[in-house]
C-alpha positions, 0 to 999 in steps of 0.5 A: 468522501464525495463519489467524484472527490477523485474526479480526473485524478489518476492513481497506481496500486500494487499488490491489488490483485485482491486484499487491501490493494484492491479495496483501495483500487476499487475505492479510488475508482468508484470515487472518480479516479483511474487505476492503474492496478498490479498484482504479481499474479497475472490473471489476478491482476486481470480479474481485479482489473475486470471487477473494477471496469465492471463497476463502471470504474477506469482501470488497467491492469500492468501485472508484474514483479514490483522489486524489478525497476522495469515494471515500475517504469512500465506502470507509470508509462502505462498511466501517462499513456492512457490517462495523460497523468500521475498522481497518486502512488500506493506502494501496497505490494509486500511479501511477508516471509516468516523465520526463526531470527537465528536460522533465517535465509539469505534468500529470504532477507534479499527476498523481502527487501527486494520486494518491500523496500526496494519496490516501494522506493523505486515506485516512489522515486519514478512516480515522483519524477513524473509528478514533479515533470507535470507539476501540479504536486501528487501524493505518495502512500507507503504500506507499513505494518504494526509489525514495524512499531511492535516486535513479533514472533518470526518477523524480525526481516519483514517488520525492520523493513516496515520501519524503514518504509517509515523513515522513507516517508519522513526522509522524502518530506525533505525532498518532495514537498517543494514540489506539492507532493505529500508521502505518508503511511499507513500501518494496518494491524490484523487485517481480514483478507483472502490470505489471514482467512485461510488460517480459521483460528485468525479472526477469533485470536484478533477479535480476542486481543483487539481492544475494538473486539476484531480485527480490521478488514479492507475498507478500513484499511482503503478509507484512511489511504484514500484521505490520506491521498485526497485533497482533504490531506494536503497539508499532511505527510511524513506521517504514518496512521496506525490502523489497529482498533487499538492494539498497539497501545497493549500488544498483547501476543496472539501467540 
């Protein structure tokens, strides 16, 4: 993409404190766009921030909890605040609480609902508000995973409710487009982060079974959110790009 193609554009991430939510931060700022960047994590919040101003990018860090309403309203104020405007919005905060289906929590189901389907629909129903106040249209980017298009061990609350993240998507092409704005998805398969790399047998399993021969890493993951919120995909939404190298199509288990 051209370096200024998100030149006076200003865009929300969570959940970028580090990982594929910073990639996209960093890449959306490097291309001309402010960032209002969160992480759950305070001081990861502020170094990501940091990294990104450092680089000669505009971003603000509005750390916090994404599944409480009041930080949401926080980040948008925080981006009509200090850039006058809104939009793009990357819903990429999840939590991922693996589980036995038979002996899995109550506190870990409200959990993982809280976080990943109610902070992404309240993020997009307050985002959208301040779209549709301004005009102009915006775009909306939901992070999903494979795990909502294939079964996985241990994952039945986390991957039900990447699926759900899905139909939210095509359920607000009906309530959106008449306003300019597009909302798609991206589901990342196996993905090179700070997290998976703390497991030293990961990279080789994925790389094993990933038809590609590895698993993805960030700038893989940031590239197709940036097209999917740029210009160049506007006529695009309620769609939801697999990014995977391939392993949705043979799934074979890492277990």
């Amino acid at each position: 993409m051209d370096k200024q193609s998100f030149k006076g554009k200003v865009a929300i991430v969570t959940g970028a404190g580090q990982g594929i939510g910073f990639d996209i931060a960093r890449q959306l700022a490097a291309e001309g766009a402010a960032v209002i960047l969160n992480d759950i994590d305070a001081q990861l919040a502020e170094k990501a921030a940091q990294r990104i101003t450092n680089a000669n990018g505009a971003c603000v860090p509005v750390p916090g909890n994404t599944a409480e309403l009041p930080v949401i309203r926080s980040m948008v104020a925080t981006a009509v605040n200090s850039f006058g405007r809104l939009d793009i919005a990357v819903a990429n905060a999840g939590i991922t609480l693996f589980g036995n289906f038979l002996t899995y929590p109550q506190e870990s189901l409200q959990q993982v609902l809280q976080v990943n389907l109610g902070g992404t629909f309240f993020l997009a129903q307050e985002a959208a508000k301040q779209m549709i106040s301004q005009g102009g249209g915006g775009s909306l980017l939901f992070m999903s995973s494979v795990t909502g298009h294939q079964a996985h061990k241990d994952l039945a609350a986390y991957g039900m409710t990447k699926a759900a993240l899905e139909m939210l998507a095509k359920n607000l092409v009906i309530e959106l487009s008449g306003y300019g704005i597009t909302v798609n998805t991206v589901a990342p398969g196996a993905t090179l982060t700070e997290r998976t790399m703390n497991d030293p047998a990961y990279e080789k399993v994925w790389s094993d079974i990933t038809p590609m021969g590895r698993p993805a890493n960030t700038a893989d993951i940031a590239a197709a959110v940036l097209f999917l919120v740029s210009g160049k995909a506007r006529h695009i939404t309620g769609q939801c790009l697999v990014i995977d190298g391939g392993w949705t199509s043979v799934s074979p288990s890492p277990f």
